[in-house]
C-alpha positions as a printed Julia matrix, in Angstrom:
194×3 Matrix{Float64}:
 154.78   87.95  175.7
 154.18   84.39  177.06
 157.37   85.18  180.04
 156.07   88.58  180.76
 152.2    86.26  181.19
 154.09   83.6   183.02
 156.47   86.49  185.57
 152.87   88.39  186.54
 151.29   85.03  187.24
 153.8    83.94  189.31
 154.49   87.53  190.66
 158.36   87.2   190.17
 160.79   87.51  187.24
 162.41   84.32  185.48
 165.87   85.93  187.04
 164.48   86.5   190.32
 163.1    82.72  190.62
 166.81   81.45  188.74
 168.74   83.21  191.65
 166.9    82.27  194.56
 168.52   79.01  195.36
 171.59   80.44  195.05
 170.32   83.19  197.53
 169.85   80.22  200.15
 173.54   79.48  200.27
 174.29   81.31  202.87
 171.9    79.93  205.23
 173.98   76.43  204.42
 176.93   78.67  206.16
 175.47   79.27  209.12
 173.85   75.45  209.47
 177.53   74.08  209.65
 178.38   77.07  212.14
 175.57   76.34  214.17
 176.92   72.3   213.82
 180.65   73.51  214.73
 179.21   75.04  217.85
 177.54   72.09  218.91
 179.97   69.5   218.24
 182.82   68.76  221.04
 185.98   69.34  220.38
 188.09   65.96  220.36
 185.04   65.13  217.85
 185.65   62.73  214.55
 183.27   65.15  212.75
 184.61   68.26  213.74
 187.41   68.73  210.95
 184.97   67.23  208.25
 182.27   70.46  209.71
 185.48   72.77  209.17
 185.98   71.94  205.88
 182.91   71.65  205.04
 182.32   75.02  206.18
 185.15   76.29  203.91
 183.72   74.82  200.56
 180.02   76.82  201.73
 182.28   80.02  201.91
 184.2    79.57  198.86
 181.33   78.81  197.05
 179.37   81.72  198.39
 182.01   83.67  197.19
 182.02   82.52  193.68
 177.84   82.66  193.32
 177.85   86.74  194.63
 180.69   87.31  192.42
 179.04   85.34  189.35
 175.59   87.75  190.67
 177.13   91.0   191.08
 179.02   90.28  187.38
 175.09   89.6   186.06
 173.41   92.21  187.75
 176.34   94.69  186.36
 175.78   93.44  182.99
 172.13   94.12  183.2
 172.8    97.35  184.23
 175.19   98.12  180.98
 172.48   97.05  179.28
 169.89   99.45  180.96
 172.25  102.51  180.43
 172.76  101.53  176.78
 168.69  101.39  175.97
 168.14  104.13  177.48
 171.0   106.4   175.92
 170.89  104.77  172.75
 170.32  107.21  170.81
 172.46  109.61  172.09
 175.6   107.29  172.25
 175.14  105.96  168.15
 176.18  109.23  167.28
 178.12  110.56  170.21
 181.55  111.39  168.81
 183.77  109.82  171.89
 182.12  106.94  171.75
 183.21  103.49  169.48
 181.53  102.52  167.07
 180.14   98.8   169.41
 178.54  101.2   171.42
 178.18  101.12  175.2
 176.71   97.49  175.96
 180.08   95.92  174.8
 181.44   91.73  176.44
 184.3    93.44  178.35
 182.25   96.2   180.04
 181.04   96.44  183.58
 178.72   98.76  185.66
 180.77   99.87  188.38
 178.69  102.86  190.41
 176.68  106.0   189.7
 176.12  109.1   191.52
 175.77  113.07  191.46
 179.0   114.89  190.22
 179.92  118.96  190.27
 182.08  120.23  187.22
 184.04  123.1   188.38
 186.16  124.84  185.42
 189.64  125.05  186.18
 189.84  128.64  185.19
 187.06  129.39  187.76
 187.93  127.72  190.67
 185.28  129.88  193.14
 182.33  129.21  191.0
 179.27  126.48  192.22
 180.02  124.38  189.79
 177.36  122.94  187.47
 175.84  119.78  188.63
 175.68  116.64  186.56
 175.46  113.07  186.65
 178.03  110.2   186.35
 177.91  106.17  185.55
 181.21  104.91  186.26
 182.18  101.49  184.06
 184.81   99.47  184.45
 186.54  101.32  181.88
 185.17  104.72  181.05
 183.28  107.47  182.81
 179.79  108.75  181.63
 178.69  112.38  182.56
 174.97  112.94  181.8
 173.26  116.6   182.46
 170.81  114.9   184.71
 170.1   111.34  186.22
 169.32  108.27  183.83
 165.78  107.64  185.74
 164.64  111.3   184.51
 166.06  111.07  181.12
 164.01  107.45  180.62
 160.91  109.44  182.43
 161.2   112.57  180.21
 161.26  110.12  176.92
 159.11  111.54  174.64
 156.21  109.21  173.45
 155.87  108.03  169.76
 154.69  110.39  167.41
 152.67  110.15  164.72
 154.23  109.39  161.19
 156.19  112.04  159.45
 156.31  114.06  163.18
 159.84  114.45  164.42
 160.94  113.55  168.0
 161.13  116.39  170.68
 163.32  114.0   172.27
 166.35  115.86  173.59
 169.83  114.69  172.28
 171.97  116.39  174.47
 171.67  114.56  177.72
 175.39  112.84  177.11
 178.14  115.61  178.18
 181.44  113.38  177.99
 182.11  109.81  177.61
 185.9   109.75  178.99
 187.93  106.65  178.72
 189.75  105.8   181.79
 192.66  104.67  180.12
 192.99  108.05  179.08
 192.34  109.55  182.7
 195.52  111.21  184.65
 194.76  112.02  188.57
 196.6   115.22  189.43
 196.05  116.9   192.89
 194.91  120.35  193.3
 196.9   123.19  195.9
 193.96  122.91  198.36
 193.77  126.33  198.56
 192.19  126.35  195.1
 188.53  127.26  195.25
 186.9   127.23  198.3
 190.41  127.04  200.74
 189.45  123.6   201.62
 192.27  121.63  203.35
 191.3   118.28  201.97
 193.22  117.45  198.38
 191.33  117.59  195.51
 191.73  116.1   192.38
 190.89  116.97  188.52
């Protein structure tokens, strides 16, 4: 309670205010640039710009590394609360859950399921959070599953909370890529794959 007093007083998160030095680095870059373009060629301080130039770059690229590892992380963690429930009982998913060390958000986005069997049908849409090492297909997006939540209610009242938002949890390991004749549903030319 006394962070979330301190975040709307300042009108920033503690993470936000943590990562914006780091945010600055790149600015550092473009000083020595700017210092490189200045400085004459046949000058003494010209290779100790260069390399100093390098270290800003490497570093950069160890700080957005270190911040897209966090904000994947956080993101893990936002999937998991969210489909708690679901994924304590799902039977594809380990018993640790989804908000595990070793796992990583990777990218999210719509998906269409076409059945092999009926290769000319739409296809029913659905939603997928790729991880580092599985794929998670949801009947609709995360935002409208968290929005639809039901509210508490009152004591001895079940839930109306739906449990059925989870469709697959697929482990990548377990994933084989096999391309499609492209003639298969539609008569698209481009390959697909299941």
């Amino acid at each position: 309670e006394l962070l979330s007093t301190a975040e709307a007083s300042a009108g920033a998160t503690l993470t936000s205010l943590l990562v914006a030095p780091a945010r600055r680095l790149p600015n550092y870059g473009l000083y020595v640039e700017k210092m490189l373009q200045l400085t004459s060629l046949d000058a003494a301080e010209r290779t100790t710009f260069c390399r100093a130039l390098g270290a800003v770059n490497e570093l950069c690229a160890i700080v957005d590394a270190s911040l897209a590892d966090h904000e994947g992380r956080a993101r893990v963690a936002e999937v998991a609360a969210a489909l708690g429930h679901e994924l304590k009982s799902h039977p594809q998913m380990g018993h640790d859950g989804l908000a595990v060390p070793h796992r990583r958000f990777i990218c999210e986005g719509p998906l269409l399921e076409l059945a092999l069997d009926e290769p000319r049908s739409k296809g029913t849409p659905r939603h997928a959070i790729l991880f580092n090492d599985m794929l998670l297909v949801l009947s609709c997006k995360l935002s409208d599953i968290t929005r639809d939540a039901a509210p508490a209610t009152p004591k001895g009242k079940a839930s109306k909370r739906s449990s059925k938002h989870v469709i697959e949890c697929i482990s990548l390991a377990k994933v084989q890529v096999k391309h499609l004749p492209a003639n298969l549903g539609g008569g698209s030319d481009s390959a697909r794959a299941r």
